[in-house]
N, C-alpha and C positions, 0 to 999 in steps of 0.2 A: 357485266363482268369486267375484271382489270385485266390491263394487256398482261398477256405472260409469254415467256419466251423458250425454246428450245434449239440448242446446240445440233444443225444439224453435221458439220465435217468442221474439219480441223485440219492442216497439215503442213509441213516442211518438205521441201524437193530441192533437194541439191544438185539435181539435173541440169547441164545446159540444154534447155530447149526452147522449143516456139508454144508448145502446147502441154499443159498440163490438167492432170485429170484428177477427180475428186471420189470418195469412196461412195458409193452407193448412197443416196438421201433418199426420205420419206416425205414428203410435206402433208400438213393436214391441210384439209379445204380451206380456204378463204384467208388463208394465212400471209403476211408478208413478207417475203424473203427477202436478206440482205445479206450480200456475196461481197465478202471484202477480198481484193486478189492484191497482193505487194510483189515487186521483182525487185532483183538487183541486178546491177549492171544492162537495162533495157531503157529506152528513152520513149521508146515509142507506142501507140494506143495498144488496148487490151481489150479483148469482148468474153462474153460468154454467154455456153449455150447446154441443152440438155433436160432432162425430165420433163419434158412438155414445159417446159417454162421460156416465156419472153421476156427477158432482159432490159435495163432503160439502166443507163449511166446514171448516177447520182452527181456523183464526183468524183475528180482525181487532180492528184497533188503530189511535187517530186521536191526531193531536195537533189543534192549533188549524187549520192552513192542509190538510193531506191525510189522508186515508183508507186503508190498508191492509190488504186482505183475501187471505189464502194458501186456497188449493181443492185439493182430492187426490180423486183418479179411478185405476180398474184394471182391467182388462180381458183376459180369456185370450188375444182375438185381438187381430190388427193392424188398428187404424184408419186412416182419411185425413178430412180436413175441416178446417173452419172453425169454429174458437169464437165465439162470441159473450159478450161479458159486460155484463149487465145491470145499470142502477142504478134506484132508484125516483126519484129528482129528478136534473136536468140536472148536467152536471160541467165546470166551464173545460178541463178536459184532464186525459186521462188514460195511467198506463203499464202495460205487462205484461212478464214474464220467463214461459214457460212450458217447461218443464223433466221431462225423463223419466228412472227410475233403474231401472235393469236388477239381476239378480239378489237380488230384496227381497222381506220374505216375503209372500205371498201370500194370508193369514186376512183373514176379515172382510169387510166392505163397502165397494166403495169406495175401497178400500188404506189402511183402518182398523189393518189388522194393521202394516204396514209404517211407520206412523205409531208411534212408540214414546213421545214427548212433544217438545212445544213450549214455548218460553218468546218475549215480547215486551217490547217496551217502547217509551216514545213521551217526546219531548224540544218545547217549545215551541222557538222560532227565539229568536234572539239570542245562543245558546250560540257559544264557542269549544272545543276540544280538540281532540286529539291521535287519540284511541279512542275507540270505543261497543261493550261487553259486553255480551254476552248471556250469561249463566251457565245452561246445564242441571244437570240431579240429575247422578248417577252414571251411568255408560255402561252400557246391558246388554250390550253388547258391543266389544270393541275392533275389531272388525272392522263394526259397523256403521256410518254415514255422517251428519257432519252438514253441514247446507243451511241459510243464512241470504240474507235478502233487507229491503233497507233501503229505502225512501223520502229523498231531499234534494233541496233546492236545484238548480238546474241551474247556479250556481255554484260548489256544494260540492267538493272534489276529494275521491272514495274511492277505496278500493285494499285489496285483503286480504290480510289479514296473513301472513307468510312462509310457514305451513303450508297455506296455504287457497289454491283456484286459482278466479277471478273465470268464471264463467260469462254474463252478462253487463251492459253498463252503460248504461240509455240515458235519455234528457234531453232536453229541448226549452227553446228562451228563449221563448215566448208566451206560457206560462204559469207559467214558471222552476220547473222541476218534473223530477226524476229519479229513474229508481228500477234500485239495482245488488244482482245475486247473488252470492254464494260459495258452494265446498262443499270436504270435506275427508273421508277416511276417517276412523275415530274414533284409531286410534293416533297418526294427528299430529297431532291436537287439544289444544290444550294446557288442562288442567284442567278439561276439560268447558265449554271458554269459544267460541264464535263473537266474531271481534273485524272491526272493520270499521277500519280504518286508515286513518289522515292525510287529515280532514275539517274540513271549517269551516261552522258550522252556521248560516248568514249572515241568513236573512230565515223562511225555512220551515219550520225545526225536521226533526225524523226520524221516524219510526214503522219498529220492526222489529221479524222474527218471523225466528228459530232453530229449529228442529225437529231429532229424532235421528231417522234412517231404517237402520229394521232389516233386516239381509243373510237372503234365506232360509235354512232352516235344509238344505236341501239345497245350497245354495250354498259354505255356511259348512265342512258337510262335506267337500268336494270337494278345498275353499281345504287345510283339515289333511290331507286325506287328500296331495295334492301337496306340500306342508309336509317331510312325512314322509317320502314317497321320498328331496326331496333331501337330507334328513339322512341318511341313508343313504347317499346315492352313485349313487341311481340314475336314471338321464337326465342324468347331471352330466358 
C-alpha cells in the first residue's frame, strides 16, 4: 500500500509561555508521527511529550526572528492524548503542524527507520521571491514520500507547488508568525526538490525542514504485487 498521511493538530498560540499544548490526537498503530513545533522570539532547545509516545529530534533550524524544530515518534499501537511541547526560556508565540504517515517502515527507534534523510534551511526577513527549495540527495525510492514544513510571516502568502498537496497552514497577527506543511509521494516530486510557492518574505524571514519518508518494505510489496495483476488484466 502507498504511504498516506493524516492531519493529526494544527495550531497558533499567541501565549507567552515555556509550554504549550496540543488538542487531543488519535494516532493509528504503526504509524509515523512528525511534530513540527516553530517559536518566536525563543533561542533555546524545545522537547516534547505525551500520548504514550517517545520523541527523537529530527531537526531544527533558526533564522533571526523564529525557531524550527521537526520531532518523529512510532508506536505498534493506537494512541489518544495531548502533547505538550517544551521550551527552556519563554516564547511571544508559538506554532505546530502535527502529522501521521501510514504504511512507513517500521526499523529503528522512534521511526528512525522511516526517517530516510532531511535537508533545511533558514532565510533572515527582508527577502523577496517567488520559491524556497529544499533539495534532497537521490530518492531511495520512488514510492517513498516527501514532507516539508516552513516557518513565515503571518503576512507571507504560501502555497505548494503543483505536485505537493498542503496539509496545513496556520498563522496568528500578535506575533505575526506562521507555520505551513506540504507533502508528496516521491514519483511527483520533481528532482528531488520540496518547493514552497508564491511567498513574500516581509519582516520574519523562513526556517524550513524537508525530509524523505520511507514506505515499508511490506507495503512497498503489496503496492507491485497489485501493479502487476493490473498489467495483466486481472481485476480490470
Amino acid at each position: 500500500m502507498a504511504i498516506t498521511t493524516n492531519l493529526l493538530a494544527s495550531a497558533y498560540d499567541s501565549a507567552d509561555a515555556t509550554v504549550y499544548v496540543t488538542s487531543s490526537i488519535t494516532t493509528n498503530a504503526n504509524s509515523l508521527i512528525l511534530a513540527a513545533f516553530a517559536t518566536k522570539g525563543h533561542s533555546g532547545t524545545a522537547a516534547v511529550s505525551g500520548a504514550s509516545l517517545s520523541f527523537a529530534t529530527v531537526a531544527t533550524i533558526s533564522n533571526v526572528a523564529m525557531r524550527l524544530t521537526v520531532f518523529r515518534a512510532r508506536r505498534n499501537n493506537s494512541n489518544t492524548g495531548v502533547l505538550s511541547f517544551s521550551i527552556s526560556a519563554g516564547a511571544t508565540a508559538a506554532c505546530w503542524i502535527v502529522s501521521e504517515f501510514l504504511n512507513v517502515d517500521g526499523s529503528g527507534s522512534a521511526g528512525a527507520g522511516a526517517v530516510v534523510q532531511f535537508s533545511s534551511t533558514a532565510r533572515a526577513g527582508g527577502l523577496v521571491g517567488g520559491s524556497l527549495d529544499l533539495s534532497l540527495g537521490a530518492f531511495a525510492s520512488s514510492t517513498n514520500a516527501f514532507w516539508g514544513v516552513m516557518t513565515r510571516d503571518h503576512n507571507d502568502s504560501v502555497s505548494p507547488a503543483a505536485t505537493f498537496v498542503e496539509l496545513a497552514d496556520v498563522h496568528g497577527t500578535a506575533a505575526a508568525m506562521g507555520l505551513e506543511s506540504q507533502w508528496t509521494v516521491g514519483a511527483a516530486a520533481v528532482d528531488n526538490v520540496v518547493t514552497f510557492d508564491t511567498f513574500l518574505v516581509s519582516r520574519s524571514g523562513v526556517a524550513a525542514i524537508a525530509i524523505e519518508i520511507a514506505q515499508s518494505a511490506g507495503a512497498a510489496a503489496a503496492q507491485l504485487f497489485f501493479k502487476r495483476l493490473l498489467t495483466l488484466g486481472v481485476g480490470a
